[in-house]
N, C-alpha and C positions, 0 to 999 in steps of 0.2 A: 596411480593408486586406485585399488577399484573399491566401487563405490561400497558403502552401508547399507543391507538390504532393510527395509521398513515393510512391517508386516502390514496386511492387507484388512480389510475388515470380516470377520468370522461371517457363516453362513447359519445358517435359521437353526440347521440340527446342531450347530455345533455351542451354540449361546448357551443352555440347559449347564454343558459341561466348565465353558468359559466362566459364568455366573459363583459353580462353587469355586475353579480355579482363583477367583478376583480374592477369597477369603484367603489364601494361601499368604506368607511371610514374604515382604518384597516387592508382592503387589501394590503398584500406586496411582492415583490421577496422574494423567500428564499436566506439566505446569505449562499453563496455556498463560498465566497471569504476568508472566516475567514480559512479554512484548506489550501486552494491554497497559501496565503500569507503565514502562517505558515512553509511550506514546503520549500517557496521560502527564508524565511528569515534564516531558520535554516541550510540550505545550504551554505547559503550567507554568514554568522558571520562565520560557523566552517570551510566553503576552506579556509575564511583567518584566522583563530585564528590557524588551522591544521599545517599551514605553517608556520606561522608566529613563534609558539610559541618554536619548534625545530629547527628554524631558531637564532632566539632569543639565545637558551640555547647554539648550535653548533659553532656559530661565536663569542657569544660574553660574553658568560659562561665558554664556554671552556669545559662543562659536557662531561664527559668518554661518548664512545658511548653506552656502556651497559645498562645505567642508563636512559639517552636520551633513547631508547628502550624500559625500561620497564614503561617508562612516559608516552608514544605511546602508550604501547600494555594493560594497565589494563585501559582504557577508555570502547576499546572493549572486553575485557576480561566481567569485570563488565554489560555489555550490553548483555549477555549471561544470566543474571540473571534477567537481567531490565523487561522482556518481562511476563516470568511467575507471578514475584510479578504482574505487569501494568495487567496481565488478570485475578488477584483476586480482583485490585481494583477497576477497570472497571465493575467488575457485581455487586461491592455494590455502589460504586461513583456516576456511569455512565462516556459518554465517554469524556465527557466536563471537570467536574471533575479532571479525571487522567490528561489528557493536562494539565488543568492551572498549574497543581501539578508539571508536567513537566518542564514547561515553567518558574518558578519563581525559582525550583533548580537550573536548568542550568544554570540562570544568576547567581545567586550566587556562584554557583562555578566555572564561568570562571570569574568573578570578585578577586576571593579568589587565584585565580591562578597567576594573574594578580601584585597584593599587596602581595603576600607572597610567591617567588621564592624560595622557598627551599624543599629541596628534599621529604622529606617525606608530606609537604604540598601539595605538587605537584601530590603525587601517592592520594593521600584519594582525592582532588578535584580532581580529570579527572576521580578516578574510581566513584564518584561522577553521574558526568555529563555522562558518559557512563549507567549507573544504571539507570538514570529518561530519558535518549534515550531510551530505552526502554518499556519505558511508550507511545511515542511519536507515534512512526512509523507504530506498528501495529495496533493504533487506526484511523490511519489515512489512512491504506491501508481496513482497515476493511470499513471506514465509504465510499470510494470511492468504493468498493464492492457492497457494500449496495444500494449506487445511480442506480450503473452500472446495477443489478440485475433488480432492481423495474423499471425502468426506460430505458431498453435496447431497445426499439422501440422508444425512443427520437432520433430525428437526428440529430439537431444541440447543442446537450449537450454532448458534448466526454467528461465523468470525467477523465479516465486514460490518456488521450491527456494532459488536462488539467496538470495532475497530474505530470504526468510526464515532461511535457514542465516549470512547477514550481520549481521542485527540479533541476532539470537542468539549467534554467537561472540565479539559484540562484549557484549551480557551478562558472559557466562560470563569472559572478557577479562578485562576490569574489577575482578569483583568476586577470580577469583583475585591481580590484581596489586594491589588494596587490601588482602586477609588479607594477602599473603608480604612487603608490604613496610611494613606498618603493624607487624606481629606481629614481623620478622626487622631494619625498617633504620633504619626515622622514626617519623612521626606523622600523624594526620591533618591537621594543617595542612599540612606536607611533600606528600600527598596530595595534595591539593588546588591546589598550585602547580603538580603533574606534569598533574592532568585536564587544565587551561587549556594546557598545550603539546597535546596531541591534538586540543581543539576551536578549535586553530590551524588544522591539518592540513587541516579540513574545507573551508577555503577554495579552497586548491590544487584539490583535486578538485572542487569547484564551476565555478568557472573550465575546465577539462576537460571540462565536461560537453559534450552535443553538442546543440544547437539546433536540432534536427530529428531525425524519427525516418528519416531518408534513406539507409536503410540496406536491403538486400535479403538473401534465405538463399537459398547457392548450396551444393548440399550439406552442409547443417547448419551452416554458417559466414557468420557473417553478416557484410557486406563494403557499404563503400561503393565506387560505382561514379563516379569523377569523367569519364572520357569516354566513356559509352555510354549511350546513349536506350532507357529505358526505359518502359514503357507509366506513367500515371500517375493517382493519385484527387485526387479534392479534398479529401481528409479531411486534416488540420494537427491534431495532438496541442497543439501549443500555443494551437489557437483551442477552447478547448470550446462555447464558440457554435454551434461548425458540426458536429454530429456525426453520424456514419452512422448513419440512422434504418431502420428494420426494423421489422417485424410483432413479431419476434423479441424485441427491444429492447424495446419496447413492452407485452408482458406477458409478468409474471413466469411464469406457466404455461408457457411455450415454454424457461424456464431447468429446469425440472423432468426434459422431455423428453432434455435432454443429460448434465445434473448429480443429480440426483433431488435437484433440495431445493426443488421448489416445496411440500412437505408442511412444510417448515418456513418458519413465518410470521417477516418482515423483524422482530417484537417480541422474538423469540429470540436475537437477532445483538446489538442493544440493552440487551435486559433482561440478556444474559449480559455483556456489557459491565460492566454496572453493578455486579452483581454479584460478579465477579469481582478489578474493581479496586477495588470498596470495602472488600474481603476484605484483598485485598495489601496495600493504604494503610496500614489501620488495625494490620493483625498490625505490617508494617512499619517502623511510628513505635511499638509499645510495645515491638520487639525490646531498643534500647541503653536503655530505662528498668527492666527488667527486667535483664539482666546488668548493669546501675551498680549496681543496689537488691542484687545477690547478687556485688557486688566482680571481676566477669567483665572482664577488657578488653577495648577495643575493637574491637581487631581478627576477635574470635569472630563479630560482628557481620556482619562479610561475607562470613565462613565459612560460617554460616547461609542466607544471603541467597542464595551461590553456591551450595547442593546446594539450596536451594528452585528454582533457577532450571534447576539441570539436573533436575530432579524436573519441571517444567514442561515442557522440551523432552522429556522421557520420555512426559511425557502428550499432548502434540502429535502423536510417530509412534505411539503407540498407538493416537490418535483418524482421524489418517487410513485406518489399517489398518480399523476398523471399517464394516462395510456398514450397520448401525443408529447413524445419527449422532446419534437423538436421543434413545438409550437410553443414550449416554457423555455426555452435555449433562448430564442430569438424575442419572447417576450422579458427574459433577464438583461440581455444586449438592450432591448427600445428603456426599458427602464434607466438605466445607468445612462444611454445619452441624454435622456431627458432631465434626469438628475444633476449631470455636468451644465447643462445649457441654464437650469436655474442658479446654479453655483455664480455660474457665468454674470448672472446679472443681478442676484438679491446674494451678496455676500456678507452677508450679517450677519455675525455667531452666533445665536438662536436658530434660524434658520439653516443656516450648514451644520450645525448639529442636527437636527431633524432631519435633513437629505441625509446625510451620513449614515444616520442610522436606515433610515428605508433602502438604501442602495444594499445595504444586507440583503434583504431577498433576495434583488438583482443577480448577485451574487452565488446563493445556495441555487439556484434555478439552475444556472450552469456550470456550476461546480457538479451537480447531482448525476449531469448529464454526462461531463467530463471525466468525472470518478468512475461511473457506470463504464464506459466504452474501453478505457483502459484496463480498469480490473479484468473484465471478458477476454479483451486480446491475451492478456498477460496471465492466467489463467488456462486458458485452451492453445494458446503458442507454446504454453510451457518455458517463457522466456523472462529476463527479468529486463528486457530493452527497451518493452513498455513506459515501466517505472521510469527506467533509466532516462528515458526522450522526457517524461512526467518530469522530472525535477532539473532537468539542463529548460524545459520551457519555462519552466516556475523562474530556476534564476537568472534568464534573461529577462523578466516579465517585473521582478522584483529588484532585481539588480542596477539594469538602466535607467529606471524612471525615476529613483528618487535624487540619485545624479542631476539629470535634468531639472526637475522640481527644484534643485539649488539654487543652480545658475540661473532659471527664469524667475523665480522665488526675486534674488537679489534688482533683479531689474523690476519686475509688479506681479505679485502673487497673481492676477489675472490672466496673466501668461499661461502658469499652469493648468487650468481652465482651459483655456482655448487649445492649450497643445494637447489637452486628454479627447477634447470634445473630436477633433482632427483626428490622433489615433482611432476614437471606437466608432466613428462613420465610416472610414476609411477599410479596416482591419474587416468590421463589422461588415461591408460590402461583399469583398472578396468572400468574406467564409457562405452569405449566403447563394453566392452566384455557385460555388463549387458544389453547395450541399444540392442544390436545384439540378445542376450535372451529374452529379453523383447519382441523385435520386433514379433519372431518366435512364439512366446506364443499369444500374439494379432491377429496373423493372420491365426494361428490355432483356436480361440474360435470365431473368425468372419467367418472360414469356418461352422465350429458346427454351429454356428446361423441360415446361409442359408440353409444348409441342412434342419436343426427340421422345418424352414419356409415354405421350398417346402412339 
């Protein structure tokens, strides 16, 4: 099939004529809003469905922690798998397609979750929804790639701002509307029936989305053009098969030149992945065993969660503000060990709420740095395998630890502690010896370059 041509963006003399063409019948915004809201909503249902639903099984189930565990960890687990099927049915579907595909599984099976609490019901939906998350995420990092690409001399169109300020508020969303109405109206069952009407929602905007990226910027507004001929490429957002190939694209060292991050090695973007979400996982899942064990109710649970998660978006603009990205990387890693090591020895629910929440920066510090490296590959490779590696690390990062957390959970919460503090010495080693390798080797082939110049 060959591809949908996507017009280009007009030139200087031709804006004057584009300008009255935009009055013309037909003419319209392109809806950029259908992935923004999607992002926003699908954050917003799963902070409180995440919370609420181990909340739920922990208080008032009574579920062994092991089991609570592996209920957690095969959502992500299964989201390991989500990503490679979503980028075979994305080059026949397209990307619209795989979404709605997305978006109508995952209601059904946090509905299914919902109506049929029982165990083995429970593992097949979450690894369910975990599975078509995968369809989700990297069509949606691809499709802001894609804007960001075409469109990177628009000023007032920040997609990754956007992007990111979406899956974020819908965070932040979430978990305040699980504390005020868990703590002030219901329960978390009650909860739990509200997520499943939001991850309705996401349908509608599925359905909206736009099937092409056929949209042009005529003075910072980007506008589809239905009766005027524009010049045209052959590049289709929806065939990744066919994508604009470059010298550029082709090596990472030409990303350096624009971004200054070919000094940071693509193991930094992964290892801090790994790292960071095995941190959240694990803190995460001993939060409600920790206030049950000290008579805390539930709802403090996403109190916590919520200033951990604005503590995160804190460390996020802190991280872009810095010109040294890999001096905030490696000072989010010292954070979070030091964090575990007090966990380690002052386990008293006050106090691991307070670490909790500062572990947030920890967190945005190299998330910021992680998001950054990958967007850039994924971007100028013109690939969506960035993404794709992006969310297979995320759900082994997410998937195996809260597993683990059960099983040592049942023998001494303590356990989990010591086995996170082990991971992020250890993990945290490696990444910096590689980055110090890395570095030597970049600025060894940057002297070669000037040299062959002169």
């Amino acid at each position: 099939m060959s591809p949908k041509p996507c017009p280009t963006p007009p030139q200087e003399h031709e804006i004057e004529n584009l300008e009255n063409t935009l009055q013309q019948p037909g003419n319209r915004s392109f809806r950029f809003w259908p992935i923004f809201s999607m992002s926003f909503l699908r954050t917003f249902f799963f902070s409180i469905y995440s919370l609420a639903l181990p909340n739920y099984l922990i208080y008032e189930k009574d579920i062994t922690p092991s089991l609570v565990g592996l209920i957690g960890s095969i959502s992500a687990i299964a989201n390991i798998v989500g990503p490679l099927v979503g980028r075979k049915l994305t080059n026949s579907w397209g990307i619209k397609n795989t979404i709605i595909l997305s978006t109508v599984l995952s209601f059904l099976s946090i509905i299914t979750s919902i109506f049929f609490v029982i165990p083995w019901v429970l593992l097949v939906v979450r690894a369910l929804d975990g599975f078509v998350n995968g369809f989700f995420w990297p069509n949606a990092i691809n499709l802001v790639s894609t804007w960001e690409k075409r469109y990177e001399t628009t000023s007032s169109i920040d997609f990754l701002r956007r992007f990111n300020n979406s899956w974020n508020f819908g965070l932040i969303g979430g978990y305040i509307f699980g504390y005020v109405f868990v703590q002030y109206l219901g329960s978390d069952l009650t909860v739990l029936y509200i997520s499943a009407g939001f991850a309705f929602l996401m349908i509608p905007s599925a359905l909206s989305l736009e099937r092409c990226n056929d949209f042009s910027v005529i003075n910072n507004r980007a506008v589809v053009l239905q009766d005027f001929k524009l010049k045209t490429s052959n590049y289709d957002p929806d065939n990744p098969k066919d994508p604009l190939k470059s010298k550029e694209m082709e090596d990472p060292s030409a990303i350096g030149g624009k971004y200054k991050l070919a000094a940071l090695p693509l193991i930094l973007a992964y290892g801090g992945i790994f790292i960071y979400a095995s941190a959240k996982s694990i803190i995460k899942f001993t939060i409600p065993y920790i206030f049950k064990y000290d008579g805390i109710d539930s709802s403090w649970v996403y109190f916590v969660v919520l200033f951990q998660q604005i503590m995160q978006i804190t460390g996020l603009n802190i991280m872009s503000r810095l010109s040294t990205k890999k001096k905030g990387y490696f000072i989010g890693l010292g954070i979070l060990i030091s964090a575990t090591t007090m966990m380690l020895f002052m386990p008293h629910s006050i106090i691991f709420g307070l670490l909790v929440i500062f572990t947030g920066v920890a967190v945005g510090l190299m998330q910021g740095v992680t998001q950054r490296i990958i967007m850039d590959y994924t971007k100028h490779r013109n690939t969506t395998k960035y993404s794709m590696w992006n969310e297979m690390f995320t759900g082994v990062s997410f998937g195996i630890m809260p597993t683990i957390a059960g099983f040592l959970l049942e023998i001494d919460i303590i356990y989990d502690f010591v086995f996170l503090l082990v991971v992020l010495v250890s993990v945290g080693a490696i990444l910096l010896r590689s980055s110090h390798r890395y570095v030597k080797k970049f600025e060894a082939r940057e002297v070669t370059a000037t040299s062959d110049e002169s």
